[in-house]
N, C-alpha and C positions, 0 to 999 in steps of 0.2 A: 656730237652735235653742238653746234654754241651755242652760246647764250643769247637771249635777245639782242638786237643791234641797236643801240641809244648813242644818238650825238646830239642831241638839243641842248642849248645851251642851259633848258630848264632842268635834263637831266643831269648835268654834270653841276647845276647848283645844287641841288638833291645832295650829290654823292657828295660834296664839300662839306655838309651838313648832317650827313646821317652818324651816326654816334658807333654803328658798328662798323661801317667802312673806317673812321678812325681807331677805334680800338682794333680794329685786323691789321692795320697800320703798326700799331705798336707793339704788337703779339708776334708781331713776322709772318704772319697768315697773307694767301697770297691774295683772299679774295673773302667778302662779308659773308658768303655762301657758309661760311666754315661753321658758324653759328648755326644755322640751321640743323646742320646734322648735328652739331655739339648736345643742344636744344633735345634734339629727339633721340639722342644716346642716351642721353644723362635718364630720359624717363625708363627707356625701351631696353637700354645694357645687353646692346646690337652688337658690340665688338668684342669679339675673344681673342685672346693669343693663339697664332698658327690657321687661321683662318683663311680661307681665299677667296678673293673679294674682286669683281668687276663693277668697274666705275664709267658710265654711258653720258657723254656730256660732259666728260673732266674737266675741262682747260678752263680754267688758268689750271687749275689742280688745289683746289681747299679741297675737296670733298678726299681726296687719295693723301694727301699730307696730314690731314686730321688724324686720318686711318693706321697712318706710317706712325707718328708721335704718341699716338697714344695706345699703341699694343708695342711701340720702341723698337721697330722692326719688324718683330715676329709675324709677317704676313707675307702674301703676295697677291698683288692686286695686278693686275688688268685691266688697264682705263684705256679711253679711245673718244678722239672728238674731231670734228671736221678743223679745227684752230690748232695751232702747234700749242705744244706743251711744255716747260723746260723739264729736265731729268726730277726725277726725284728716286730716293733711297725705296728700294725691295717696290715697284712700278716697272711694268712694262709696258709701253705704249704703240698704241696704234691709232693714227693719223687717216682720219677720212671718214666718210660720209657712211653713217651705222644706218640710213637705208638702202646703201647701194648691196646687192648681193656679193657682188665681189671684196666688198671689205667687210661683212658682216663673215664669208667663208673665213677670210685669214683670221680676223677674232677665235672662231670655232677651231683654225687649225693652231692658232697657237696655246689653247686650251685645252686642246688633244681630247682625253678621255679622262680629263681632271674633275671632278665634280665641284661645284664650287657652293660655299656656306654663306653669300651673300649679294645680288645683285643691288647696286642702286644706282638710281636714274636720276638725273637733275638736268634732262635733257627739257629743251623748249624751241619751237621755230622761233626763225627774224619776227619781230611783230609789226602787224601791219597798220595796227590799231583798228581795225574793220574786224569787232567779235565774231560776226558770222565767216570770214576768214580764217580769225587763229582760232575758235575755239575746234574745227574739227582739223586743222594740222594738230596743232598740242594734243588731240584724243588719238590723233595715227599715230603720234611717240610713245605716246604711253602704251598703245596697242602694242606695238613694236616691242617694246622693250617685256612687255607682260612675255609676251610670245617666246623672247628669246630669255627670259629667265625659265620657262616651263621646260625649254631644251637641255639649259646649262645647270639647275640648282640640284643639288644633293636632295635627300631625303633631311625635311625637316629644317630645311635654308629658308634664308629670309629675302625680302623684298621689298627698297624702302622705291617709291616715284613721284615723283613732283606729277600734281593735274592741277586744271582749272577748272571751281564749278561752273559749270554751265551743260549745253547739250552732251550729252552722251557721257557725265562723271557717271553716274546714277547706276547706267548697265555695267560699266568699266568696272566698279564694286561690285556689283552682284557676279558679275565674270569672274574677278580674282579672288572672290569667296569658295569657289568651286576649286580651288587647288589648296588655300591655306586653313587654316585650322582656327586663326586668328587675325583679324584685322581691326587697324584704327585710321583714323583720318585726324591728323594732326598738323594745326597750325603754330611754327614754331613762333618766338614771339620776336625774331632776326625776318620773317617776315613780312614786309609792310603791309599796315591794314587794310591800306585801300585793294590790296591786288586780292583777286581772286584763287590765288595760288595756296594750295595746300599739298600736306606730301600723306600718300598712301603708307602705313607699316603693314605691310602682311608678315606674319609668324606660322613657321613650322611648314615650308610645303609638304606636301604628300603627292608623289607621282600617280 
């Protein structure tokens, strides 16, 4: 799924100005995103070596390159967004729309009977700037993706999702409390304060 869709000329003064879209500039990072997860590693020590890992919402691909660099390979990740992706090292990609049924099967069929030690989401709709619009699309992703981590995670896997508060975070927590063992709600500090965007960690599912 992609990212929100921004062309205002106010948003691209923004990104001219934002301190982490330049240091992701200079890091070789492909996207400011990358901080985020970095942000909620560095507390949570969410990555291990040899781990397999699906990434829902990749493109550009910070979140699967983060993953790649700093376990140095030793992974396999499974990303998939409705926007292309360019290759990246130990990544397999799947292109198209992670609610249509038919691309959600080949996800599953390329995953086989792998169990996997890490779902995360940094999936979001186009925004329409009308809350009562996007906040219940962004609570169907998050739905979505809860759903399809409960099918794919190993015993004791994790599950990091981007939500918005507003209508329906509230149950969406009390939901994924019911399969993990541990959850937080963390605001990394990559980002912005005005947005209402925080990202869910659950630890340890239990089937």
């Amino acid at each position: 799924m992609s990212k929100p869709r921004r062309s205002s000329a106010r948003w691209l003064e923004r990104q001219a100005s934002d301190p982490y879209v330049q240091q992701a500039r200079r890091d070789g990072w492909r996207s400011r995103a990358v901080y985020k997860l970095q942000q909620i590693d560095r507390k949570e020590r969410i990555l291990r070596p040899d781990m397999v890992c699906v990434d829902l919402g990749a493109a550009p691909g910070s979140w699967s390159q983060y993953v790649t660099v700093k376990l140095k390979g030793r992974v396999r990740i499974v990303a998939i967004d409705l926007l292309p992706m360019d290759d990246l090292p130990a990544v397999e990609f799947v292109q198209g729309d992670f609610t249509d049924d038919r691309v959600l099967a080949s996800l599953h069929d390329l995953l086989a009977d792998t169990r996997v030690d890490l779902v995360m989401s940094d999936m979001a709709p186009n925004i329409s700037g009308t809350r009562s619009v996007d906040q219940p699309r962004a609570m169907a992703l998050a739905e979505l993706a809860l759903d399809f981590a409960r099918q794919v995670l190993g015993p004791r896997g994790d599950f990091i999702c981007k939500l918005f508060q507003g209508d329906g975070f509230d149950e969406f927590v009390v939901d994924a409390r019911r399969s993990f063992e541990r959850l937080k709600v963390k605001k990394p500090k990559a980002s912005r304060a005005a947005n209402r965007e925080v990202y869910l960690v659950a630890r340890n599912y239990h089937l």
